[in-house]
N, C-alpha and C positions, 0 to 999 in steps of 0.2 A: 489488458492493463487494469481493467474494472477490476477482475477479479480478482487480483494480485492485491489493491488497494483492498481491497474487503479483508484478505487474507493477515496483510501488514496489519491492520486498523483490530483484527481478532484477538492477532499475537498480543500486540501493545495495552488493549484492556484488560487482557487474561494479566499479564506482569503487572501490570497497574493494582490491578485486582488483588492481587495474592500477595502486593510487597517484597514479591524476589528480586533482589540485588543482583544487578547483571553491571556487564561493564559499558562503558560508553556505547558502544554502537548498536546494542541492543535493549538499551533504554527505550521506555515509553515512549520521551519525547523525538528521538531519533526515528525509531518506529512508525509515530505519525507522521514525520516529515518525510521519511521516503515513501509513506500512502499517500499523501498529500501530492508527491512530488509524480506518481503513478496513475492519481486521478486524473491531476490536468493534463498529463499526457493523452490519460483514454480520453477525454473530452474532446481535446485538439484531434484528435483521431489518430493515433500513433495506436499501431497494434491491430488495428480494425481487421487485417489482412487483404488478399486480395478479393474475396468473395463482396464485401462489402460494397469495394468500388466499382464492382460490374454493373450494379444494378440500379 
């Protein structure tokens, strides 16, 4: 999930960056908010997989 959030948060600066016009869901501000929404999930530990919790 960490890395998903990195990947959202790449997209959405690169659009931000260059001023291309996209449609709502792939707005910057959208963009952040499903990283956002990806982070707190890897925090919570959503994603970790099972290797994580053995040890």
């Amino acid at each position: 999930m960490g890395v998903i959030a990195a990947v959202l948060f790449g997209i959405a600066f690169f659009i931000h960056g260059s001023n291309t016009s996209t449609n709502v869901w792939f707005s910057p501000e959208s963009l952040m908010l499903a990283g956002l929404t990806c982070l707190a999930l890897h925090l919570l530990g959503v994603g970790t997989g099972w290797y994580a919790r053995r040890r």
